[in-house]
N, C-alpha and C positions, 0 to 999 in steps of 0.2 A: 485484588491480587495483581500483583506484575509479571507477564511473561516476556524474556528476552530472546534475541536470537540478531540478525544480521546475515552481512553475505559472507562466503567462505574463508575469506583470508582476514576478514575484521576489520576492515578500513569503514564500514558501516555498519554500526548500530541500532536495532530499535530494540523500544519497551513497547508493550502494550498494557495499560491500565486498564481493566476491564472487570466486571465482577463474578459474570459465569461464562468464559469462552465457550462452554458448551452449548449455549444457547443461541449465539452469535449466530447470522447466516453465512452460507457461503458461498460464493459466485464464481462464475467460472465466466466471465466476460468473452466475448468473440470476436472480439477482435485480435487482427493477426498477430500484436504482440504480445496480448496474455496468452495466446494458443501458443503460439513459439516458445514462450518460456514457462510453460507449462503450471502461469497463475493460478493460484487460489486463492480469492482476498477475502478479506470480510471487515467488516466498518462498527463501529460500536459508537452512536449519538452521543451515549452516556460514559463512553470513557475518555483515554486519553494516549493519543499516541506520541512518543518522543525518538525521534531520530535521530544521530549523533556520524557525524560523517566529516572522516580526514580528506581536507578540500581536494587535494592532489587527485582523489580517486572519486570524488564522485563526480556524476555527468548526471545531470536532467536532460532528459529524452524529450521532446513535445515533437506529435504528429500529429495527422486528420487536424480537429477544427485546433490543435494550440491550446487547448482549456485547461492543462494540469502539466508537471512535469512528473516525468516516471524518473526515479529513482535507482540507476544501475551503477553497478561499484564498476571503476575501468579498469581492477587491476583482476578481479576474479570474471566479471559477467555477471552476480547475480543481480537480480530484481527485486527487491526488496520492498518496495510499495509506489503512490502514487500521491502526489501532492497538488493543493490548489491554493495557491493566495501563502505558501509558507503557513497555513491557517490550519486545512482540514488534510483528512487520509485517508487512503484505504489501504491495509497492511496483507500485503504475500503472506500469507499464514505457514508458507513452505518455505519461511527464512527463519522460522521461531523456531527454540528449542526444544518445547514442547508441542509441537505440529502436531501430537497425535492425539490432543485433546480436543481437535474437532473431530470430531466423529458425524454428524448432522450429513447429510447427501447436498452435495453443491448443485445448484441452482442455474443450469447457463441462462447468461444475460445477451443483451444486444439491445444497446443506447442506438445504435445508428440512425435514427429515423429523428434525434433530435439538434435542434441547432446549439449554437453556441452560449447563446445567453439561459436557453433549459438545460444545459448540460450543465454550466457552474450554477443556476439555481437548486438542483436538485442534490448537486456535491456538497455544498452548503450546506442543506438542510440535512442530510442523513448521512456524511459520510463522519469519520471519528476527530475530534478536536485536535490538534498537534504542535508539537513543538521543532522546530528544525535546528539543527547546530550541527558549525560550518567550523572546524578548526583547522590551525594551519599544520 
């Protein structure tokens, strides 16, 4: 199944390919910019994320160690997910349409303790496959 969604004004897109979002976990990272924007992500190995984003409005964020760009529209604020290599994701599940199909208790996380080379080793390994698109 594909569930869509984006940030409020639609200048960013995603799908998520996934087979049972119900299952999916979900995290609540702690760091101060998933707290600020009141993240809830979750990653699917086995699916497939695609992003779609009119260039004008998007900005990649990168802070602390530089490992991913976060993903915020400039012309609404939202957050929309996180990217590493253009490769892999982890998708705001509070930017989808159907956000209320997770149901599961999110999980607070806290990476801090790791360096930068564990930190894209393990995005790699477990976070959702992806596709990026930059239009003009």
């Amino acid at each position: 199944m594909i569930l869509r969604g984006g940030c409020h004004c639609g200048a960013l897109t995603v799908e998520l390919e996934t087979e049972a979002p119900e299952a999916l976990p979900l995290r609540e990272c702690q760091c101060t910019f998933c707290r600020r924007h009141g993240a809830l992500n979750t990653v699917d190995p086995n699916g497939h994320v695609r992003i779609v984003a009119d260039k004008s409005a998007l900005v990649r964020y990168r802070f602390a160690l530089g490992t991913a760009d976060f993903f915020v529209c400039a012309r609404c604020g939202v957050y929309v997910g996180c990217v590493i290599d253009d490769a892999f994701a982890t998708l705001n599940v509070r930017a989808l349409a159907e956000a209320a199909r997770f149901t599961q208790p999110a999980r607070p996380m806290d990476w801090s303790a790791e360096n930068a080379d564990e930190r894209r080793a393990r995005r790699r390994k477990s976070w959702t496959p992806a596709t990026v698109e930059e239009r003009a």
